[in-house]
N, C-alpha and C positions, 0 to 999 in steps of 0.2 A: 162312396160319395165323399169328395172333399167339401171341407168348407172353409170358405174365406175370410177372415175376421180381420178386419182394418182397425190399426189404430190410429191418433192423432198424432202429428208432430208431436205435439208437445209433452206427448205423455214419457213416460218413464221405461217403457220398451216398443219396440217396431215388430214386427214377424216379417220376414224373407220366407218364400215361397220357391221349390226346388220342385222338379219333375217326378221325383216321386211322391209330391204331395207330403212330403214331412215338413214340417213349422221350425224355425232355426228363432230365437228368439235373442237380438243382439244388444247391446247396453246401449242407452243413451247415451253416452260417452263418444264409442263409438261411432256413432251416426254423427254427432257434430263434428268428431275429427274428418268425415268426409264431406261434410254440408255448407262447414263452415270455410267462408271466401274472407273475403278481406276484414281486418279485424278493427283498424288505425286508420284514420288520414290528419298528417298535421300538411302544415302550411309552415313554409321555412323563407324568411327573407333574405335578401342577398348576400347579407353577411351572418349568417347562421341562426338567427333568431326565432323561437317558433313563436309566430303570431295567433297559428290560431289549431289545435285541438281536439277531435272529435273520435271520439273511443264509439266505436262500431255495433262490439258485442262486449259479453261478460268478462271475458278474457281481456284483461286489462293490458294495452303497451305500455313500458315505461318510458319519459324520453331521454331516456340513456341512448333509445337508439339513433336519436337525434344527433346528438356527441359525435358517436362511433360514425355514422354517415357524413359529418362535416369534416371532421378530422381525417377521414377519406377523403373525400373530395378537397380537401389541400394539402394533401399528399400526393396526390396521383393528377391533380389539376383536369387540364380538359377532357380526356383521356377516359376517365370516371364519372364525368359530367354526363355524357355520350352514351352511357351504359345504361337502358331503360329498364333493365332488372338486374338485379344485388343479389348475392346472397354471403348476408350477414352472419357469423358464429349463433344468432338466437333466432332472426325473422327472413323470411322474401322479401325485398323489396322494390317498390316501382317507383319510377320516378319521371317526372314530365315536367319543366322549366318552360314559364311563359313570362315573359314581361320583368326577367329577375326575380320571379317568385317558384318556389321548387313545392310542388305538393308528391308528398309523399305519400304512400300507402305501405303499409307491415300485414303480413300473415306469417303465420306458422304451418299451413299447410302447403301441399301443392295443389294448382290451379292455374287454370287457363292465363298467360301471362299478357295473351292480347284485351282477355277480358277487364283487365286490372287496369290496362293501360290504357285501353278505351274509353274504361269509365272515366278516369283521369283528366284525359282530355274533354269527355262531354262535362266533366265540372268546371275546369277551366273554361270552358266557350260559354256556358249560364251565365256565371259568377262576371264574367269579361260583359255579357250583354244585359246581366241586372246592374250594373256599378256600372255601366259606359266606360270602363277602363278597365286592367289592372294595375296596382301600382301597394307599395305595403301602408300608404293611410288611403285610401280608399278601405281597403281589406282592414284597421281596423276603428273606422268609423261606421262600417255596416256590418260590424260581426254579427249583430244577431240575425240579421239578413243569412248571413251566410250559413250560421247552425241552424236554421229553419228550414235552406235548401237544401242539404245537408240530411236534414231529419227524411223528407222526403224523398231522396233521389233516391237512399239508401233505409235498407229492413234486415238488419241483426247482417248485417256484412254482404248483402246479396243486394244487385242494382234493384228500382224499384219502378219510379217514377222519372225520366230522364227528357222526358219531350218539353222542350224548352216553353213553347206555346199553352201545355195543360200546368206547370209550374208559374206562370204567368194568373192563371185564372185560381191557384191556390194560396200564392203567396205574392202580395202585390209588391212590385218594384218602391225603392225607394225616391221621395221626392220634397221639396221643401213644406208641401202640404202636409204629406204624412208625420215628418220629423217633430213639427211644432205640436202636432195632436196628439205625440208619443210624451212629447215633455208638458202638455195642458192636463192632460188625463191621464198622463201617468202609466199607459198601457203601450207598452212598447211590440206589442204584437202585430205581426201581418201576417198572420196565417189565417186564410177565410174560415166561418164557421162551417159552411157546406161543401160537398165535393163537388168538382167539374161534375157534370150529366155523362163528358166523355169516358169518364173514369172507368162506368158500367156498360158502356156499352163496346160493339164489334170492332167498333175505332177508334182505340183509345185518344188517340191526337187528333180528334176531332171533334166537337160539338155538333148537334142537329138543330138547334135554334139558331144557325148565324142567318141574315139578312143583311143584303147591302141595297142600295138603288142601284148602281151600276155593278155590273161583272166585270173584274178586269184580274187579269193576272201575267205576269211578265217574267221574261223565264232569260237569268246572265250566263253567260259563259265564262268563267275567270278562270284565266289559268297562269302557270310560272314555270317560266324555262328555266333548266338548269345547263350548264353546259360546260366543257372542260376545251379548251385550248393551249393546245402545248406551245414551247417556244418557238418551233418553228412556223409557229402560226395554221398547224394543222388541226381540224377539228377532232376530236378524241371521243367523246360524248355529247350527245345533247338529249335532253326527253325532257317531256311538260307533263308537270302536274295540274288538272284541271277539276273545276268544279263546275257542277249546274245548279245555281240557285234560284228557285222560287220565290215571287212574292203572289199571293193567293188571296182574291178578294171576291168569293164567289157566295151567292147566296146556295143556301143550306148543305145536303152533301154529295158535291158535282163527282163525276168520275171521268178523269183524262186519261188522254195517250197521245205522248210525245214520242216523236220520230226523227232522226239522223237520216241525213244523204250519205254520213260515208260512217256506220256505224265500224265497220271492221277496220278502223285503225286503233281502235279501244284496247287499253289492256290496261287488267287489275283494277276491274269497275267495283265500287262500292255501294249498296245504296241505302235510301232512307226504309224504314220499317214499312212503309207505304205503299213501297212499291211490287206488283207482283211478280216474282221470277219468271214464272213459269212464258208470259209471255216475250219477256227477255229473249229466255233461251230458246226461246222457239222463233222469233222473232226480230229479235233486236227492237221492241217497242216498248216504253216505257209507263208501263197499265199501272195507276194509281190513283187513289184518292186523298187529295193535297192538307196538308195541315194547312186553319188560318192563320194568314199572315206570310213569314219570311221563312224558309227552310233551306236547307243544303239536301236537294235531291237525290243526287250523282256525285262521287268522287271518281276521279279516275286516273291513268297512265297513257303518254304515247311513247312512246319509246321510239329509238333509233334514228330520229329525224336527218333531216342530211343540210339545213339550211343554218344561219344565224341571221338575223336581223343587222348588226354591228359589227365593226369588229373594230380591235384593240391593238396596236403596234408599238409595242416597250422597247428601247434601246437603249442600254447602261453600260457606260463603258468608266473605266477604273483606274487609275494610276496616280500614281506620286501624290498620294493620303487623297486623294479625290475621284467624286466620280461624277458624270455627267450622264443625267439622264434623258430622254427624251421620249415622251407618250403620243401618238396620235389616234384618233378617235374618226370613226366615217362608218356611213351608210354600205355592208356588206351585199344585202338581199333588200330590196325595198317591200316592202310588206303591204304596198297601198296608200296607207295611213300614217298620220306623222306620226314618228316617234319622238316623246318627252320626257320630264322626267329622269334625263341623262346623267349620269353619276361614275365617275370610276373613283375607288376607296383601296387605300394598298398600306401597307405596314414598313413603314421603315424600320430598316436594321437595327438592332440595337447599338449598334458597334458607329451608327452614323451621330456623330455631335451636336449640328448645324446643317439648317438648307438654305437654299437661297430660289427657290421654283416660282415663274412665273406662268401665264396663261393667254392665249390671244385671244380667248374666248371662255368664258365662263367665271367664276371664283375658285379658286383656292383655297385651303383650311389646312393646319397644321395643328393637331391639339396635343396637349401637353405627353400623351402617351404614344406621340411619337405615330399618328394615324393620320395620313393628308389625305383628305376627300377633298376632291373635284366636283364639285358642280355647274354642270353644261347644259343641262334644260333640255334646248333644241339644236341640233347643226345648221348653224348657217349655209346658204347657198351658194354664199362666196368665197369660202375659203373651209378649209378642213378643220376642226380645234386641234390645237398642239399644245402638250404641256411642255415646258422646259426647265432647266435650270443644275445646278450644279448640290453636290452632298457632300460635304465635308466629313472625314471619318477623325475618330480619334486616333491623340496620338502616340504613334509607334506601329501602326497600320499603313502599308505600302497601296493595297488594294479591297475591295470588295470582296468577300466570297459568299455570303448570301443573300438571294436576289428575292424581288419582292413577288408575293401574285395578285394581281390586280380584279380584284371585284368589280363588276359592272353591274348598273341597276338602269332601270328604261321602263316605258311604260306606251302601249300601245294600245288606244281604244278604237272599238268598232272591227279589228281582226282577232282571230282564234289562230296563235301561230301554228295548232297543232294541224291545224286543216281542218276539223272537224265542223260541221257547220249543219243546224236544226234544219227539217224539212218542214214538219208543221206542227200543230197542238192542235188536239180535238176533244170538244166534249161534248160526250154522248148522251146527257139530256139538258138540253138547252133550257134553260126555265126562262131566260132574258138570251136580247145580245149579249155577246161575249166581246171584250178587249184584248187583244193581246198586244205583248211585245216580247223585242227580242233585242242582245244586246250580245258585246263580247270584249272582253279586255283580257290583256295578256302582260304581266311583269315580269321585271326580270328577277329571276333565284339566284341560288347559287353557281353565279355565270364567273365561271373563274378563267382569266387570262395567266400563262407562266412565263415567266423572262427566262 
């Protein structure tokens, strides 16, 4: 008869267990070199600065490897920017850029690199929705804000607590009220004494005390086309990346199922912790019980689309040190709904001197790095928008040899370009009426035109 002796983490050895019941007894050393995730996250500003700090486990980073990762990244420019995992001569590292602010993450082991990057990004999106911005004095006139989040998301390098909603009821957001009672009283703290209720129980992002008078909850469709258009004006690529965001105002703890008319255009769905697979895959129904308030349910992919909303028509032609360009802009596929929001953004040459571009519709901008963004709102019904006008090169240049690609941005509310469209929301113990809504907006991504 074997017998099983457990020990704790934290003690000074493990026992591993093998099928012939012999005891393998391994160092604590070992165990953290496989236990241990991420070790570091600083916060790096746009021009190299670390703002902000936060040493994980015992194993200290130096930021030397701050140096090493900027002095990269202006060596190798955009190129390194791009690359969401490093591997530096001493650490791994992750890396996610939002708002001009680069948060880094360091280990020394190896480990799941989506998980690192994941997290990343769900601190970014907190940190974005406790501070109403990003921006580097936001970040550090709420540091302690931040090392508080921080303390919580994460447990000796391992994610912890990351549900934006149960962070809310731990550490209160900052506000002019709190501010003045941190500098009256001298206590700059926002971490509650007590934990969420949700904390303990089945659902972590959820409480059992909420109450509303009305139930209502509203469920967006947001998505962003990306798309590639060659110079012959041929479509190359297009596919949207889409979300399904909840807003959840139901009393105590409701359980839904949303459902899609055309679920099988889906691909590369993601979901929230909430959601239960199993009738997914059995189904294509979306079985959950909602965190309160606002969530990201569903991310997803459509791929291979065959339409555009817009299209784009560059024409540049070049000689005797000049060149004449000409852009027009019009309604490709009507989608229904107006499209606004109208924007094309393109990079002049370096090699151009002087422009001289006007517009029969919309403004014009020319800024100091050489970036003319067009802004065009809406298409008139009377006439097409044309950009025009003439680019001077410098001199000793006969012609142009490279040509710009033009970003488009638009904005269309009330369609889902992907096609995708909800059939209903239901929940299964009514305690009140229920509200719904429904909504869909689609922007433009990286919707690149090439000359």
């Amino acid at each position: 008869q074997t017998k099983l002796l457990l020990f704790p983490l934290s003690s000074s050895c493990s026992a591993s267990f093998h099928s012939s019941g012999e005891t393998q007894i391994v160092s604590e050393q070992a165990i953290q070199r496989e236990e241990t995730m991420l070790q570091c996250i600083f916060l790096l500003s746009d021009s190299g600065e670390v703002m902000l700090e936060k040493q994980l486990t015992g194993n200290r980073v130096d930021r030397s490897i701050c140096v090493w990762f900027w002095d990269q990244l202006l060596s190798h420019g955009d190129s390194f920017k791009q690359q969401p995992v490093i591997a530096s001569p001493t650490h791994y590292l992750f890396q996610v850029v939002r708002e001009g602010i680069t948060f880094l993450a360091c280990t020394q082991v190896e480990m799941p690199p989506l998980m690192a990057i994941e997290f990343l990004c769900r601190v970014a999106d907190v940190l974005s929705d406790y501070l109403e911005g990003l921006n580097e004095d936001v970040i550090k006139d709420n540091f302690i804000i931040v090392y508080e989040l921080l303390d919580e998301m994460m447990d000796n390098g391992h994610p912890l607590t990351t549900e934006p909603n149960i962070l809310r009821e731990m550490i209160a957001p900052p506000n002019i009220v709190s501010k003045m009672l941190s500098v009256v009283t001298g206590n700059s703290s926002n971490v509650s004494e007590t934990l969420p209720g949700a904390t303990s129980s089945c659902v972590p992002w959820r409480t059992t005390d909420i109450k509303y008078a009305n139930n209502e909850v509203y469920v967006d469709l947001v998505e962003e086309m990306d798309a590639i258009i060659n110079r012959d004006g041929i479509l190359v690529k297009c596919e949207v990346f889409g979300e399904v965001q909840v807003n959840s105002h139901i009393t105590g703890v409701p359980d839904l199922a949303l459902s899609f008319v055309n679920p099988s255009v889906l691909d590369d769905v993601r979901f929230h912790p909430c959601v239960r697979y199993r009738p997914w895959e059995s189904y294509q129904i979306l079985s959950f019980v909602p965190p309160d308030g606002q969530f990201k349910l569903m991310s997803y992919r459509v791929r291979k689309l065959k339409s555009i909303p817009l299209y784009v028509k560059p024409q540049i032609t070049s000689d005797g040190g000049s060149s004449r360009i000409s852009v027009m802009v019009g309604i490709r596929n009507d989608p229904g709904k107006a499209i606004d929001s109208i924007s094309v953004q393109f990079q002049l040459p370096s090699c151009v001197s002087s422009t001289d571009l006007t517009a029969n519709h919309g403004v014009v901008n020319v800024l100091s790095n050489k970036t003319c963004i067009w802004s065009i709102d809406r298409i008139p019904k009377d006439r097409a928008p044309l950009l025009s006008g003439t680019l001077l090169l410098e001199n000793g240049l006969d012609r142009l040899h490279v040509f710009p690609t033009f970003q488009v941005g638009f904005r269309v509310q009330g369609v889902a370009l992907s096609g995708l469209q909800i059939d209903k929301l239901e929940l299964k113990v009514i305690p009140n009426r229920l509200y719904k809504g429904f909504r869909a907006l689609t922007r433009g991504g990286q919707y690149e035109v090439r000359s």
